[in-house]
C-alpha positions as CSV (number, residue, x, y, z in Angstrom):
1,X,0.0,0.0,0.0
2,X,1.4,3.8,-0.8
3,X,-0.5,6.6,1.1
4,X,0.3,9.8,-0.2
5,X,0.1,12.1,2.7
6,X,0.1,15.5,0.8
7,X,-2.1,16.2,-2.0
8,X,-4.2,18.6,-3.4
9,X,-7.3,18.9,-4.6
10,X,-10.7,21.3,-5.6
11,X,-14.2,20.2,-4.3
12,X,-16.2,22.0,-7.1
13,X,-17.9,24.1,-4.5
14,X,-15.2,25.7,-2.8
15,X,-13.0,26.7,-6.1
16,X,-16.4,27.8,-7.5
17,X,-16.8,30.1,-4.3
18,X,-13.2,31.0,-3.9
19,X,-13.2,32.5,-7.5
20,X,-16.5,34.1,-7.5
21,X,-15.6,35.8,-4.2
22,X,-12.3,36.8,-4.0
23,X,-10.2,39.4,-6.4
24,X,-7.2,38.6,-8.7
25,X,-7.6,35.2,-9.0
26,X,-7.9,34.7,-12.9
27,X,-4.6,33.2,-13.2
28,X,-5.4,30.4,-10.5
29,X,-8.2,29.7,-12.5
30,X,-6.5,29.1,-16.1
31,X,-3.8,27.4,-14.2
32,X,-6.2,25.0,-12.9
33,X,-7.4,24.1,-16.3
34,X,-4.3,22.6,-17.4
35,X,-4.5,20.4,-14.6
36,X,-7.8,18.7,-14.7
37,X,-7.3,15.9,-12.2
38,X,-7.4,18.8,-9.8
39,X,-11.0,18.5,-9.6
40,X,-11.9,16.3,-12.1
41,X,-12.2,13.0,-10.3
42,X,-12.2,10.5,-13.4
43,X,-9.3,12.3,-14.3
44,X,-7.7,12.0,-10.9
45,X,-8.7,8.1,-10.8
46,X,-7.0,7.2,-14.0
47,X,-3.3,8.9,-12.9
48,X,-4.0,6.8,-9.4
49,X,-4.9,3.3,-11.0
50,X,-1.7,3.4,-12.4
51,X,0.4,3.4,-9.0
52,X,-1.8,0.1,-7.6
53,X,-3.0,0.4,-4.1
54,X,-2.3,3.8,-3.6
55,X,-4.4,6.1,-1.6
56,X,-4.3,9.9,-1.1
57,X,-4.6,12.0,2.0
58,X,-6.5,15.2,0.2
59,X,-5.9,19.0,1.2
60,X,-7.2,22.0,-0.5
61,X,-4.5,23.9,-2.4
62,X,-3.2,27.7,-2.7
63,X,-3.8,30.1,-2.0
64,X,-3.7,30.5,1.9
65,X,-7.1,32.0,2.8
66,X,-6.0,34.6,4.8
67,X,-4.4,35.9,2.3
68,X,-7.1,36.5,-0.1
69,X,-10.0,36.8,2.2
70,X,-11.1,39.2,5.0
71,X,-11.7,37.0,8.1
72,X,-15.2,36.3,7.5
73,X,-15.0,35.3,4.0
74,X,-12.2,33.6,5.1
75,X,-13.7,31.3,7.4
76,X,-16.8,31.2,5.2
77,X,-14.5,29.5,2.6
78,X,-12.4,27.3,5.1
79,X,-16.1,26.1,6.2
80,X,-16.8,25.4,2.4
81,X,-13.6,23.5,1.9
82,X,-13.6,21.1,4.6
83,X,-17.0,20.3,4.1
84,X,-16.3,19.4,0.7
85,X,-13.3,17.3,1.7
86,X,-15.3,15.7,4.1
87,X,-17.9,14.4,1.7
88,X,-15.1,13.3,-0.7
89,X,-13.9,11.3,1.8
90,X,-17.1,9.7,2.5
91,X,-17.6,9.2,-1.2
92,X,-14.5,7.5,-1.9
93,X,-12.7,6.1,1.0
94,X,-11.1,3.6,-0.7
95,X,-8.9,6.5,-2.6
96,X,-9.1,8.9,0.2
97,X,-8.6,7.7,3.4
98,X,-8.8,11.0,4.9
99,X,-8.2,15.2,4.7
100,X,-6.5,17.6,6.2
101,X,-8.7,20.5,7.4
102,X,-8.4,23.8,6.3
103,X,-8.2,26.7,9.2
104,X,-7.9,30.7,8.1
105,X,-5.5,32.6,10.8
106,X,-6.8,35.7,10.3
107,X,-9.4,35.2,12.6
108,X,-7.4,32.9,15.4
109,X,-10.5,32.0,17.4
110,X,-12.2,31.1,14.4
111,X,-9.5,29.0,13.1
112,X,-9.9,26.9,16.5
113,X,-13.5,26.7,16.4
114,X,-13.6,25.2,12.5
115,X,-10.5,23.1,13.4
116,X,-12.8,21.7,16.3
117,X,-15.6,21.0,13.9
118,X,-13.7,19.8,11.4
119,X,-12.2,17.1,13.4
120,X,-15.0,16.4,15.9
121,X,-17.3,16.5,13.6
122,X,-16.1,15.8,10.2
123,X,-13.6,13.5,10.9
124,X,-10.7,15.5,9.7
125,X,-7.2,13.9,10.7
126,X,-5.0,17.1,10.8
127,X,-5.2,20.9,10.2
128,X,-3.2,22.7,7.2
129,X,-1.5,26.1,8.4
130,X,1.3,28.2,6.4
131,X,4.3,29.1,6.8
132,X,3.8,32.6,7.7
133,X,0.4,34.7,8.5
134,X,0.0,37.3,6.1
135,X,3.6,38.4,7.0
136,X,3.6,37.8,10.5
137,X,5.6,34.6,11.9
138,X,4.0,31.8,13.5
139,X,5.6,32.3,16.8
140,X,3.5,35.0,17.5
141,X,1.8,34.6,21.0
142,X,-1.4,35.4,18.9
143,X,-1.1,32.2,16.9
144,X,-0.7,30.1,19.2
145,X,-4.2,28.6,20.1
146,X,-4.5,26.8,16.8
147,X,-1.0,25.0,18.2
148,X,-2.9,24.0,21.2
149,X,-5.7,23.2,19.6
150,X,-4.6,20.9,17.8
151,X,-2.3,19.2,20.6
152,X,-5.3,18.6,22.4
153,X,-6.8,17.1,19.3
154,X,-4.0,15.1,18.6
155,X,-4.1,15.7,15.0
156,X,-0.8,16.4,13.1
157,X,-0.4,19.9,11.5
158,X,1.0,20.1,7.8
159,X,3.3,23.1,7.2
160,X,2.4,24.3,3.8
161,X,5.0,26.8,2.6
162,X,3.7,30.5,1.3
163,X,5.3,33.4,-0.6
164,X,4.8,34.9,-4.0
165,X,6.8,36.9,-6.2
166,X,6.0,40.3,-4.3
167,X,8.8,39.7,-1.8
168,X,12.1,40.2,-3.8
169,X,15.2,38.8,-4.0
170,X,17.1,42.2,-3.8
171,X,16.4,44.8,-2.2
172,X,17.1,46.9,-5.7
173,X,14.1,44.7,-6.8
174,X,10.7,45.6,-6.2
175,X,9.3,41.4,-7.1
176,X,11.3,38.6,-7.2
177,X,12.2,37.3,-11.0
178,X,12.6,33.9,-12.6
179,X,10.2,32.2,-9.6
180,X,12.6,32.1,-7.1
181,X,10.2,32.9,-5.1
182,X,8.6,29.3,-5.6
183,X,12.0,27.5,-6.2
184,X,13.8,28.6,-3.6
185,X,11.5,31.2,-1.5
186,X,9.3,28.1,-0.3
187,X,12.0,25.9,1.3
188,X,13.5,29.0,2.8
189,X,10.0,30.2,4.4
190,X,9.4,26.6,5.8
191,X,12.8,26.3,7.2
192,X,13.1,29.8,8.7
193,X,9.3,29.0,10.0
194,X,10.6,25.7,11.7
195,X,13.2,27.8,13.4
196,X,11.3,30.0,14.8
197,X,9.0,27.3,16.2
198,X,11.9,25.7,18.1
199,X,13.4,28.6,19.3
200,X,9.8,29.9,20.7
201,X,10.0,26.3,22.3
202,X,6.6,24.6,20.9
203,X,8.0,21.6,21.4
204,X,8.4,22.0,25.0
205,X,5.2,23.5,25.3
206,X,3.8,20.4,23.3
207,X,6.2,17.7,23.4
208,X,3.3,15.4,22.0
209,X,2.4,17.8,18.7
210,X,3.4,16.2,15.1
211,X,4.1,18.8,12.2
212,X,4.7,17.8,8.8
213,X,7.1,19.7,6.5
214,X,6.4,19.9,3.1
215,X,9.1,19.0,0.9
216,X,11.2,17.4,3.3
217,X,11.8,20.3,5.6
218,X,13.3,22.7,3.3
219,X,16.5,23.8,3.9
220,X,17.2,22.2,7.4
221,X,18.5,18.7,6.2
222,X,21.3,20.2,4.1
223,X,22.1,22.5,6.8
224,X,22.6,20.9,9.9
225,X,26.1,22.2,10.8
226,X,25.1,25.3,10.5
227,X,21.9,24.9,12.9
228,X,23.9,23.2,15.0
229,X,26.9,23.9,15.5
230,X,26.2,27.6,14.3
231,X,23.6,28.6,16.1
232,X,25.1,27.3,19.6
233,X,26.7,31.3,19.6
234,X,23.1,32.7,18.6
235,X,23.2,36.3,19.3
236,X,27.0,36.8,18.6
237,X,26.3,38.3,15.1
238,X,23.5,40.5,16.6
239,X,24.7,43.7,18.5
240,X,21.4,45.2,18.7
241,X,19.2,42.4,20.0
242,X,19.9,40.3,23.3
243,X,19.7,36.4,22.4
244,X,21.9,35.1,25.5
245,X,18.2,33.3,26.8
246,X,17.1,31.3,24.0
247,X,18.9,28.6,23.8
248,X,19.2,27.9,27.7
249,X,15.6,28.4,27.9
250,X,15.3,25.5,26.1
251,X,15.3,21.8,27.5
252,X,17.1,20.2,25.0
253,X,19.8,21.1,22.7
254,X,18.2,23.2,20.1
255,X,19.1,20.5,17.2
256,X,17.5,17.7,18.7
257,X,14.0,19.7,18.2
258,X,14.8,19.7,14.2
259,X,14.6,16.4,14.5
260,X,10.9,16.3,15.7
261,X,9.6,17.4,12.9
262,X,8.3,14.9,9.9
263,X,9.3,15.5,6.2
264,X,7.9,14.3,3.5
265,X,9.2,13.2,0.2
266,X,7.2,15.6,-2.6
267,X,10.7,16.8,-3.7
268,X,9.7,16.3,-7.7
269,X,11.4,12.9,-7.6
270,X,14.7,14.7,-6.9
271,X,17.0,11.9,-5.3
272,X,19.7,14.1,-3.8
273,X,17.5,16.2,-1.5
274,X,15.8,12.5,-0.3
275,X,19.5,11.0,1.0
276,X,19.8,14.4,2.9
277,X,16.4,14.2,4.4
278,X,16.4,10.5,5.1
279,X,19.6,11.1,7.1
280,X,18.5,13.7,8.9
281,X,14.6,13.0,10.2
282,X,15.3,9.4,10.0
283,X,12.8,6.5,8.6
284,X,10.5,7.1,11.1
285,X,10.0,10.5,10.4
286,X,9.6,10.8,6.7
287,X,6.5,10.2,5.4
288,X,5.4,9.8,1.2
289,X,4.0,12.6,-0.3
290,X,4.2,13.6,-4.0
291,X,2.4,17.3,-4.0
292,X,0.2,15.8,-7.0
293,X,-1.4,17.1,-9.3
294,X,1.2,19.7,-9.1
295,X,4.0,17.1,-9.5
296,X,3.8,13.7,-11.2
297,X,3.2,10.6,-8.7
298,X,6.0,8.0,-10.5
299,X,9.4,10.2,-10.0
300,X,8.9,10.0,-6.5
301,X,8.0,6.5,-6.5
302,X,11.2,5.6,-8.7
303,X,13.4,8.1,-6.5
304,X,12.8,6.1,-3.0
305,X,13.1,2.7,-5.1
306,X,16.9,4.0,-5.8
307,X,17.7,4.9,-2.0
308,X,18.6,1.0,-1.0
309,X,16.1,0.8,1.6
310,X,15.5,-1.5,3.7
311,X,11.8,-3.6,3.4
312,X,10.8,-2.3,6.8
313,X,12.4,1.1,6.4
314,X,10.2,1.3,2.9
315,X,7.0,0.2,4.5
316,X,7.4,2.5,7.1
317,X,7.8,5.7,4.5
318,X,5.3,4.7,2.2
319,X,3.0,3.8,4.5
320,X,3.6,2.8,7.6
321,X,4.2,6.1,9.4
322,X,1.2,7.9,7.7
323,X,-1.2,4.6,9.1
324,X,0.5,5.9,12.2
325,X,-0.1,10.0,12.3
326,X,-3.6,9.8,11.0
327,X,-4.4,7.1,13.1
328,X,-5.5,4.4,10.5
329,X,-5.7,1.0,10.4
């Protein structure tokens, strides 16, 4: 069996109210009809009969409510999308297991209330955050509920990065060109979000919460040293800020909390970035994910099948450790 933790897809009802609704979205729109299996489910069914038993844990895609929605739209449409996850899900459980809940930060105690329903009542097995909050980290105190919330849930959260060209590369810039913003902005946002998650000591608050990176935690695997070893002088570089009580504030050494995050494997079927992440978070905490329909299910497949795992290690990845976060059976 392959369950495919992170993918994407469009009930009809929610896209249909998310472009009726919201401004500037015409591109999204044209974009989404190159990629019919997006929404159309024949379409979707055909790419997934070819893979055999493979199943897909369904999420709604960009763009980040908040950041095209006042707060009530916004929860008007995160309301909207669960839903119709939900019914997909009841519909076809054979090809999706289960969905990750959709919650709109611009309204924090409404977040917590539809990520209550959602999972209460609509069965949803995790909630779906980004990386940042309309510009503002999420280690701000004000963000914190939906982190407790969903501790005392016990549902995982998937890290979704976000980030459009708007924010430049140089400062001479006014946007950022070529789509680095997408290339290389997203890993950058998820790792620099991960950061500041440890260093505002989540994990000590909620030693029991599960958050899973998208596309294999960014940057963080390939960096280590330099999180490590690096940061154990945090503050030495910054003259203007006072740093000395971060670190000792936390109870473990700052790397080990790297380490407690899951990462998944929707890297494009790029094989270098999977030995880097393997080594790092370790079997037990990488989990199979392709980003489909925005990235082809079989590279990713064919990547893991050249890694040399080991039966159990591969069962685990592939399947094993999703049965486990989403508590299937």
């Amino acid at each position: 069996m392959i369950i495919d933790i992170y993918t994407h897809i469009f009930p009809q009802s929610y896209f249909d109210a998310l472009t009726e609704s919201t401004a500037g979205l015409g591109s999204l729109a044209r974009r989404m009809k190159s990629l019919p299996s997006v929404m159309d489910l024949d379409a979707r069914f055909r790419q997934m009969d070819e893979f055999g038993d493979y199943r897909q844990v369904i999420s709604l895609p960009a763009p980040a409510l908040e950041e095209v929605a006042d707060p009530g739209l916004a929860a008007r449409l995160a309301r909207l999308g669960n839903d119709g996850l939900a019914e997909l899900v009841a519909r076809h459980p054979d090809r999706f297991p289960a969905f990750v809940a959709a919650v709109a930060l611009n309204d924090v105690p409404g977040a917590v209330a539809e990520a209550r329903r959602a999972v209460t009542e609509l069965g949803a097995k995790g909630l779906q955050i980004h990386t940042n909050i309309n510009g503002r980290p999420l280690d701000d105190p004000d963000f914190q509920p939906i982190f407790a919330a969903a501790a005392e849930l016990g549902v995982p959260i998937w890290l979704h990065p976000t980030r459009d060209a708007a924010m430049p590369d140089y400062k001479a810039e006014a946007k950022s060109r070529f789509e680095m913003w997408w290339c290389f902005g997203w890993p950058y946002e998820t790792s620099v979000a991960m950061a500041r998650l440890v260093f505002s000591g989540l994990f000590d608050r909620h030693p029991d919460l599960r958050i899973i990176t998208h596309h294999l935690g960014g940057m963080i695997p390939y960096f280590d040293g330099r999180i490590g070893h690096g940061m154990e002088v945090l503050g030495s570089r910054t003259p203007d800020e006072d740093y000395s009580t971060v670190l000792p504030a936390l109870k473990r050494p700052h790397l080990d909390y790297f380490r407690d995050f899951y990462g998944d494997t929707a890297l494009m079927g790029g094989t270098s970035g999977l030995h880097a992440g393997l080594k790092f978070f370790g079997a037990d905490h990488v989990v199979f994910a392709t980003d489909t329909p925005f990235a082809p299910i079989g590279p990713t497949i064919v990547a893991l099948d050249g890694l040399g795992l080991t039966p159990e290690d591969r069962r685990k990845i592939l399947s094993g450790n999703a049965l486990r976060l989403l508590g299937l059976h």
